[in-house]
Backbone as JSON Lines, residues from 0, in Angstrom:
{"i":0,"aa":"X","n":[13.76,24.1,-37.84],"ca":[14.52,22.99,-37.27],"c":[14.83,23.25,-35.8]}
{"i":1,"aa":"X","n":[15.06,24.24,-35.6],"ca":[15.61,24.96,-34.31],"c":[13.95,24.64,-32.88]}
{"i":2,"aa":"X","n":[12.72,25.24,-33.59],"ca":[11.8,24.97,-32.87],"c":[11.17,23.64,-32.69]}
{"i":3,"aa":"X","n":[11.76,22.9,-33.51],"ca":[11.55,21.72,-33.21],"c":[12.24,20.26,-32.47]}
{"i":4,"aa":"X","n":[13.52,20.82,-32.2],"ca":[14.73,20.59,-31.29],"c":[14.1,20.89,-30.18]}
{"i":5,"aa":"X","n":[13.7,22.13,-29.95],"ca":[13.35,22.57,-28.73],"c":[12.29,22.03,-28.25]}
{"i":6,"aa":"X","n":[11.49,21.6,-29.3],"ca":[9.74,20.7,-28.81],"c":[10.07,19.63,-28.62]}
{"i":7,"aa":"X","n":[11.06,18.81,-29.43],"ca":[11.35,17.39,-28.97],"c":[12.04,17.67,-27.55]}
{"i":8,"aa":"X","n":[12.99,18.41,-27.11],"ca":[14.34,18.74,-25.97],"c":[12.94,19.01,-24.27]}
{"i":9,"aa":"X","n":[11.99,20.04,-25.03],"ca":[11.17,19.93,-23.97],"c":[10.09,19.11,-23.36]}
{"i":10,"aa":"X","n":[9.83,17.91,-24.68],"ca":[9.24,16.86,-24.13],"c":[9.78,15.61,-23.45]}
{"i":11,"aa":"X","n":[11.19,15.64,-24.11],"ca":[11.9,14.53,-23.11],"c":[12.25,14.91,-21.88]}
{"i":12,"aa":"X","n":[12.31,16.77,-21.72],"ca":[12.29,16.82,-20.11],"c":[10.74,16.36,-19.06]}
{"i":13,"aa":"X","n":[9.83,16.73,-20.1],"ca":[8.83,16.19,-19.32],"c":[8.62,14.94,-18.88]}
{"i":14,"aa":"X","n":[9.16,14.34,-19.89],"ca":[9.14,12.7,-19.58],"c":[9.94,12.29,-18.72]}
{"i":15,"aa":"X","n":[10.8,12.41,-18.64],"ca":[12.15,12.32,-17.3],"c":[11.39,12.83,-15.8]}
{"i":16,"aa":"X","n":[10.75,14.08,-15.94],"ca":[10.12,14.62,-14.79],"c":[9.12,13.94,-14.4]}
{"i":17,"aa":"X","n":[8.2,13.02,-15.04],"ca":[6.98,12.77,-14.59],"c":[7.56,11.54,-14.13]}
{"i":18,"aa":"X","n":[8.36,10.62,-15.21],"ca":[9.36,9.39,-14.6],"c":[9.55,9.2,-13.25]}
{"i":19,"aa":"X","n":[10.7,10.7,-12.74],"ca":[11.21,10.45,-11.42],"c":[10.15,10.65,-10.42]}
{"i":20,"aa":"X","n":[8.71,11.32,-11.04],"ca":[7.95,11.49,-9.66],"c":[7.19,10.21,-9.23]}
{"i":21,"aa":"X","n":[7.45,9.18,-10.2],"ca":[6.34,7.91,-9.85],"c":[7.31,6.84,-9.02]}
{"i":22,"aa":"X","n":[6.61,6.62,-8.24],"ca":[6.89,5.49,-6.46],"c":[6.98,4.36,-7.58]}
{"i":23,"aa":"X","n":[7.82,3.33,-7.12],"ca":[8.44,2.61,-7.46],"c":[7.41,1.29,-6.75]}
{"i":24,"aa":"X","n":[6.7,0.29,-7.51],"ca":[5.59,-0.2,-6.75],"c":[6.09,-1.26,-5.68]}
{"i":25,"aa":"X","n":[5.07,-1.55,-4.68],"ca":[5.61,-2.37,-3.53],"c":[7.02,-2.6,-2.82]}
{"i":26,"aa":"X","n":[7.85,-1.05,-2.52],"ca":[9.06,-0.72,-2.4],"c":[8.99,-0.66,-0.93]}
{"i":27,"aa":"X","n":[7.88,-0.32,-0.16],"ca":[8.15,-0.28,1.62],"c":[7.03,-1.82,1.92]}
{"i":28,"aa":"X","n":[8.4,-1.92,2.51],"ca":[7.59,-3.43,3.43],"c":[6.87,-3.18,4.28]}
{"i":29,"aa":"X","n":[5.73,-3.67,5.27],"ca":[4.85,-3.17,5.94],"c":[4.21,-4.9,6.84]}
{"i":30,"aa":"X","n":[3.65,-4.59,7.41],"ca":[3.17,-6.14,8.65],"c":[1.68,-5.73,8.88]}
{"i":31,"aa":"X","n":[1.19,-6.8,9.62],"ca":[-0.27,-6.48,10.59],"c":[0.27,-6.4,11.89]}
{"i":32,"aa":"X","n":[-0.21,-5.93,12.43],"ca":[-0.16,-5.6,14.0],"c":[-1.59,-5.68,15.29]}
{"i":33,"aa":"X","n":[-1.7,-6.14,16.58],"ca":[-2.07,-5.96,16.87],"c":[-1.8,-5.48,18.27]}
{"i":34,"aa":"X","n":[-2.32,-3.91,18.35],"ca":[-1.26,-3.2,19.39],"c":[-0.29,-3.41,18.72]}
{"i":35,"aa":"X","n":[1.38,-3.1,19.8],"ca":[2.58,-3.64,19.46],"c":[2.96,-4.39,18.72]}
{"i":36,"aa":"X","n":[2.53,-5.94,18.4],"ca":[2.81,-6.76,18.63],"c":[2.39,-7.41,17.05]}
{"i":37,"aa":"X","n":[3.43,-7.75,17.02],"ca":[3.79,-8.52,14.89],"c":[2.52,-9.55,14.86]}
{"i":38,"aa":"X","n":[1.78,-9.79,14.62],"ca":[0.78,-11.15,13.68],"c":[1.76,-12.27,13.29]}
{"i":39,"aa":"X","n":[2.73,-12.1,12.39],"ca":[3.09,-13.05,11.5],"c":[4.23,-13.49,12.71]}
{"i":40,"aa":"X","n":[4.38,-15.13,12.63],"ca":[5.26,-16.08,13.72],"c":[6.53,-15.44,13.23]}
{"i":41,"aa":"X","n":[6.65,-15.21,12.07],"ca":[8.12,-14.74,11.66],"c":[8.17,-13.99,10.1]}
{"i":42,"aa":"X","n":[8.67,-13.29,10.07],"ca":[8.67,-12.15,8.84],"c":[9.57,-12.32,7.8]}
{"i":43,"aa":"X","n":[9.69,-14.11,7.46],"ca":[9.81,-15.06,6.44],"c":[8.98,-15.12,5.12]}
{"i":44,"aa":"X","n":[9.43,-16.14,4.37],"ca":[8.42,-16.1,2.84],"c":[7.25,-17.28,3.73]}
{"i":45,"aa":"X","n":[8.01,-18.34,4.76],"ca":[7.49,-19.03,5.29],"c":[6.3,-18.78,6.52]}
{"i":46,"aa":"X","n":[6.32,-17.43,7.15],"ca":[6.35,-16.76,7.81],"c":[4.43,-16.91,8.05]}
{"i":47,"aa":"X","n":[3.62,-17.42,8.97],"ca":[1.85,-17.48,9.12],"c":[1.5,-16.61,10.26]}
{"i":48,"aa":"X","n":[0.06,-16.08,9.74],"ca":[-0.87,-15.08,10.67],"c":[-1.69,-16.42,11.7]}
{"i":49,"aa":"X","n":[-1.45,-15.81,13.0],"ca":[-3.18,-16.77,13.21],"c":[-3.67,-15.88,14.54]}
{"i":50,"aa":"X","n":[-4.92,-15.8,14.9],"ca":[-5.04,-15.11,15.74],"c":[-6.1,-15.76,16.15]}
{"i":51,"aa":"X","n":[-6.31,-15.71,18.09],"ca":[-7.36,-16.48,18.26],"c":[-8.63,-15.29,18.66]}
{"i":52,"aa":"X","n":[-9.78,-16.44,18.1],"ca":[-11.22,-15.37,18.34],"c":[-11.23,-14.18,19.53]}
{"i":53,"aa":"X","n":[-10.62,-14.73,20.75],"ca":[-10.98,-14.25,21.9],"c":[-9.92,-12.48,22.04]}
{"i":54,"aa":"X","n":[-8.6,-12.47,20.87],"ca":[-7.57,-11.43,20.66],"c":[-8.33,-10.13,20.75]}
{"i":55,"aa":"X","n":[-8.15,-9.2,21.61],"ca":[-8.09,-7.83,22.3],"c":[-6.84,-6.98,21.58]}
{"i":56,"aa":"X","n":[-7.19,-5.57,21.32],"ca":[-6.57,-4.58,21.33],"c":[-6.56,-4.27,19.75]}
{"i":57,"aa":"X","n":[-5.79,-3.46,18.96],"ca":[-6.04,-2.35,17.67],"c":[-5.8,-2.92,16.41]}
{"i":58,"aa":"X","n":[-6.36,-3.91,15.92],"ca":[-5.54,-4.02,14.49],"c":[-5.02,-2.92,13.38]}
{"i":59,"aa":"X","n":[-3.81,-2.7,12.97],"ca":[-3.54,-2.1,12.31],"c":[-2.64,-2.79,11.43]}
{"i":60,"aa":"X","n":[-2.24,-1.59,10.12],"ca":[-0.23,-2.43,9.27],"c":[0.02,-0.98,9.27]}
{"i":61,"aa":"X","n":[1.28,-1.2,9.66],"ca":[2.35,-0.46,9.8],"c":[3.57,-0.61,9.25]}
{"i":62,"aa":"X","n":[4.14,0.33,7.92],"ca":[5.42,0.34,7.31],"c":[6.5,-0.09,8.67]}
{"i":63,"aa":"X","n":[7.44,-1.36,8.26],"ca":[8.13,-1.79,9.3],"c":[9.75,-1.71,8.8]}
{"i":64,"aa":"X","n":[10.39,-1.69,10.36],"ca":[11.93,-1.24,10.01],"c":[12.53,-2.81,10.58]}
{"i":65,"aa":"X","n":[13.05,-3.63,9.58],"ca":[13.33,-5.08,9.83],"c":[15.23,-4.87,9.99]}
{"i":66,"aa":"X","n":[15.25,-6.15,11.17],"ca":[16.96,-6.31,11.85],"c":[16.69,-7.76,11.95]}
{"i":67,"aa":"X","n":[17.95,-8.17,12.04],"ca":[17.98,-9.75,12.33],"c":[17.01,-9.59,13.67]}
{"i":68,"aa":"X","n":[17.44,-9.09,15.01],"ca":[16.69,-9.21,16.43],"c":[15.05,-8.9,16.09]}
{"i":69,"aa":"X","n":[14.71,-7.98,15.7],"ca":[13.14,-7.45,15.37],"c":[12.47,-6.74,14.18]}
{"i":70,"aa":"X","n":[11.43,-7.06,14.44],"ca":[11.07,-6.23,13.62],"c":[9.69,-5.45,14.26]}
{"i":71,"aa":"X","n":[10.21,-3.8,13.84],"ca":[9.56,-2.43,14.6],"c":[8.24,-1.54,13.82]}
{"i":72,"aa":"X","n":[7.44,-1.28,14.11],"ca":[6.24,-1.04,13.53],"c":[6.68,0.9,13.48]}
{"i":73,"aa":"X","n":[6.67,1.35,12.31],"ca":[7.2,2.59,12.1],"c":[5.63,3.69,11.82]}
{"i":74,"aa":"X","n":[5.27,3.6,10.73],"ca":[4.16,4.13,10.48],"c":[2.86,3.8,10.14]}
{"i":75,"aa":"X","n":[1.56,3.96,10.44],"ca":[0.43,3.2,10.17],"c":[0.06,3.63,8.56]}
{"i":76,"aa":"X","n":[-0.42,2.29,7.86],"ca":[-0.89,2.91,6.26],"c":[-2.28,2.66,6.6]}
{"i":77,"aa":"X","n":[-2.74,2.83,5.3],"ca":[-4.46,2.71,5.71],"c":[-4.5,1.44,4.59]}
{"i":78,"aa":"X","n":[-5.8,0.81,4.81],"ca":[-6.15,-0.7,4.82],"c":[-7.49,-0.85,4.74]}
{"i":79,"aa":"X","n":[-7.58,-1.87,3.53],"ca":[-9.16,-2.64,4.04],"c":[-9.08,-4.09,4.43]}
{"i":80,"aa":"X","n":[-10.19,-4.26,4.87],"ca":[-10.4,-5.74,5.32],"c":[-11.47,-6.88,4.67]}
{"i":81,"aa":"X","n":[-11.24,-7.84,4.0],"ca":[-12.28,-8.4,3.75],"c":[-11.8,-9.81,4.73]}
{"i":82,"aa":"X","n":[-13.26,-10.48,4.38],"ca":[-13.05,-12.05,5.36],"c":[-13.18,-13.18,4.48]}
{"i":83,"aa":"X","n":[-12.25,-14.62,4.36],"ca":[-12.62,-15.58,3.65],"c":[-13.4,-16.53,4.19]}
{"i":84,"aa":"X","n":[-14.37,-17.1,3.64],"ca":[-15.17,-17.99,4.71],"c":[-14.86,-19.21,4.46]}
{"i":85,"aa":"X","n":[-14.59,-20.13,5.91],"ca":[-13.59,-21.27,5.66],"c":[-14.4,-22.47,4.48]}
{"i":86,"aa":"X","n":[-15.65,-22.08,4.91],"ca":[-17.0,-23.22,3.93],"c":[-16.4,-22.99,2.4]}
{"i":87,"aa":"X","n":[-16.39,-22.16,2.45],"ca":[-17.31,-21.83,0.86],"c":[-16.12,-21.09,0.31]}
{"i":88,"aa":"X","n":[-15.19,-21.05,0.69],"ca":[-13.74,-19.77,0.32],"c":[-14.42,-18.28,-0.34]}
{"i":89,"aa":"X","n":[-15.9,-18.2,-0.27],"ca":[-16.16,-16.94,-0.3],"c":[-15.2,-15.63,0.25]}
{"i":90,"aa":"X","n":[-14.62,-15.04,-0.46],"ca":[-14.3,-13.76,0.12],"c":[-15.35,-12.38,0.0]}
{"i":91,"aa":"X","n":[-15.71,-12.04,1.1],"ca":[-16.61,-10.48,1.42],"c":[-15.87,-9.5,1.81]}
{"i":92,"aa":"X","n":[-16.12,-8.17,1.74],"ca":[-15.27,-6.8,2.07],"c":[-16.1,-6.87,3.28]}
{"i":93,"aa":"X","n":[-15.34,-6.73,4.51],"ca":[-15.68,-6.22,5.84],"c":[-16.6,-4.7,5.75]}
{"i":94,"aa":"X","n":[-15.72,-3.8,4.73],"ca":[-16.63,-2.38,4.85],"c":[-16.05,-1.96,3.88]}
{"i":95,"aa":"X","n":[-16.61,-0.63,3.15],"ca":[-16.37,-0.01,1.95],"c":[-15.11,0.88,2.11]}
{"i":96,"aa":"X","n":[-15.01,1.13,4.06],"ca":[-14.25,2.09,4.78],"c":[-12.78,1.66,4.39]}
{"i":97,"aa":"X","n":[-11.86,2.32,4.43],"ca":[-10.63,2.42,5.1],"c":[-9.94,2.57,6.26]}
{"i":98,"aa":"X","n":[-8.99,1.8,6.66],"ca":[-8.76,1.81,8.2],"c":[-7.56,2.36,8.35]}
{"i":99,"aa":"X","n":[-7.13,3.24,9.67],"ca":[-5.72,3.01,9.56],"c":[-5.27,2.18,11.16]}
{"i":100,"aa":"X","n":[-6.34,1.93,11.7],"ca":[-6.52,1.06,12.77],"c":[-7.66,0.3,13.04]}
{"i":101,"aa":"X","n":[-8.19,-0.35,13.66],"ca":[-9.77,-1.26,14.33],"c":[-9.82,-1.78,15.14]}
{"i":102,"aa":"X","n":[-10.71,-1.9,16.06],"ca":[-10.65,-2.87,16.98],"c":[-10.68,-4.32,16.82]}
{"i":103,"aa":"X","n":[-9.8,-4.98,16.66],"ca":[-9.7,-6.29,16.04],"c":[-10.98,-7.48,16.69]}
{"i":104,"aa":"X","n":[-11.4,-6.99,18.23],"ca":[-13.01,-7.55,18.39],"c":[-13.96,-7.26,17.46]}
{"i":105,"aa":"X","n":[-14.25,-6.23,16.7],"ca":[-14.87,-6.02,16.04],"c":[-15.17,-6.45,14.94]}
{"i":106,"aa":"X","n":[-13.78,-7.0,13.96],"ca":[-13.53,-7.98,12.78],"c":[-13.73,-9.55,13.15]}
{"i":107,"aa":"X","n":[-13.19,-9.74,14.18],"ca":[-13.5,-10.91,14.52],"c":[-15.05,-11.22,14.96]}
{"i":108,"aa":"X","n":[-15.36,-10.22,15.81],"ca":[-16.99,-10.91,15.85],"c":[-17.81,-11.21,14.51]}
{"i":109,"aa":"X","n":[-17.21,-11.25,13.36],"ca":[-18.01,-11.77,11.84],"c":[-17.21,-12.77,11.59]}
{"i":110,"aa":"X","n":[-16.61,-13.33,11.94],"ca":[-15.89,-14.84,11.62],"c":[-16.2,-15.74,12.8]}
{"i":111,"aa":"X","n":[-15.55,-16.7,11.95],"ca":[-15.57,-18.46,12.91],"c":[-14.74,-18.48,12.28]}
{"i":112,"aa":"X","n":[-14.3,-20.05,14.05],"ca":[-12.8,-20.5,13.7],"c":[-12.59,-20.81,11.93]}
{"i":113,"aa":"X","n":[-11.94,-20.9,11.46],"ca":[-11.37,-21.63,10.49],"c":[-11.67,-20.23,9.05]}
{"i":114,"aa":"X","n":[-12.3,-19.31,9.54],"ca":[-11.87,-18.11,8.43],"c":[-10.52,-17.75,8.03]}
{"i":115,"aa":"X","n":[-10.55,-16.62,7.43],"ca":[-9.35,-16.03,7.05],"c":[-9.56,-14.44,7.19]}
{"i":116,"aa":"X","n":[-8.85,-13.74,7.97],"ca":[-9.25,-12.26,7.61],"c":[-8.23,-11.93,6.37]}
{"i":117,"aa":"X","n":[-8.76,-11.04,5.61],"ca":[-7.72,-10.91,4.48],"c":[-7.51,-8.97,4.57]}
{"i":118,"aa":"X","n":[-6.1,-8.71,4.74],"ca":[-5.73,-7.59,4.68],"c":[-5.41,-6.6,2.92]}
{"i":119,"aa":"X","n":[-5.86,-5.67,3.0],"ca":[-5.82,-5.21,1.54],"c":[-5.13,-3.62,1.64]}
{"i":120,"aa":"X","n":[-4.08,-3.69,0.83],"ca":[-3.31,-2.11,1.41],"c":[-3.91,-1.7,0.36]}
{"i":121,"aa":"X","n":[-4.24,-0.12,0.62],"ca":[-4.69,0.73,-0.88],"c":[-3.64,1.65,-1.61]}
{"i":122,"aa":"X","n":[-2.11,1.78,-1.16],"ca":[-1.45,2.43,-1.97],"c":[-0.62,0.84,-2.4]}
{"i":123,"aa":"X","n":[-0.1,1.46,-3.79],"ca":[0.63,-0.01,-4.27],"c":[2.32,0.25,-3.85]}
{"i":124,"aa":"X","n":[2.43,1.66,-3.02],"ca":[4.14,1.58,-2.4],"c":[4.38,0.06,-1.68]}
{"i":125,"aa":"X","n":[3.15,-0.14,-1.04],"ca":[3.51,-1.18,0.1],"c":[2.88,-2.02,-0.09]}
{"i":126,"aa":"X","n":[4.41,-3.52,0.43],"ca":[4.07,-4.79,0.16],"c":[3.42,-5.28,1.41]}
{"i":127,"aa":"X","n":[2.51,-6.15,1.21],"ca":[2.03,-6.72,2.6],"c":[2.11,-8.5,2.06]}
{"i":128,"aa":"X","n":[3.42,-8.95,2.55],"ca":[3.37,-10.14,2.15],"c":[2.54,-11.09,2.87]}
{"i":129,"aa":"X","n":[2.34,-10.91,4.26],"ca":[1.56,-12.0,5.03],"c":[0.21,-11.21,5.56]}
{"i":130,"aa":"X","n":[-0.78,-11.47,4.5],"ca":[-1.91,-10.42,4.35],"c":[-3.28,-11.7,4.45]}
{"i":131,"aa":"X","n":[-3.15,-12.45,5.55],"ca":[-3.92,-13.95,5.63],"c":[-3.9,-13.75,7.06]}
{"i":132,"aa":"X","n":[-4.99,-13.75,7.88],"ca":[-5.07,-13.83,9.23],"c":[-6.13,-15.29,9.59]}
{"i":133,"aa":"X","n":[-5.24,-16.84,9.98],"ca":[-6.44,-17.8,10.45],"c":[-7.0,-17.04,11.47]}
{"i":134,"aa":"X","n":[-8.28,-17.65,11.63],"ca":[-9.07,-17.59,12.82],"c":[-9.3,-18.57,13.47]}
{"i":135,"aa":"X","n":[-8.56,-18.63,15.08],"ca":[-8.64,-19.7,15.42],"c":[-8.97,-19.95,16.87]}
């Protein structure tokens, strides 16, 4: 009876232990960025991406630290990219790669106006609510 107290006593510690080590899913909020500078008009439920063809400098998402005044790009996660095509709502994977930045000329030279770039985070900590980039 005694060793079996102890087999049940040491499996519920395991279970408790493995419990507290698992991330809690889509718990850090996170944005697109290009350079500095937020994508989304506002970091609302209402909140749209649009970016025009001709946009220069790094696309990245970055875990973000939100205030009423701003919101601050803290750490880069890594990311894939696929594109929706405005015809056909086909969605394609840009690359098999992972990013934790790109040159956003580079994504864009495979679209026309009226696509969608679509952002894809690969850990499930982080939410990427406005994960829709028009092309415009």
């Amino acid at each position: 009876m005694k060793k079996v107290m102890q087999c049940v006593l040491f499996c519920v510690g395991c279970c408790f232990s493995t419990m507290s080590l698992a991330q809690e899913k889509f718990s850090n909020c996170s944005a697109a960025f290009v350079g500095s500078k937020l994508i989304v008009d506002r970091y609302t439920p209402t909140g749209t991406c649009r970016l025009s063809a001709t946009t220069k400098g790094n696309l990245s998402v970055s875990t973000v630290a939100l205030t009423p005044a701003k919101t601050k790009a803290l750490n880069k996660i890594d990311f894939k990219l696929a594109i929706r095509d405005k015809e056909t709502k086909t969605v394609h994977l840009f690359s098999e790669k992972s990013f934790r930045q790109i040159p956003v000329q580079n994504v864009l030279s495979q679209c026309k106006k009226g696509d969608q770039i679509l952002l894809l985070t690969t850990d499930k900590r982080y939410s990427l609510p406005h994960n829709e980039i028009l092309v415009q």
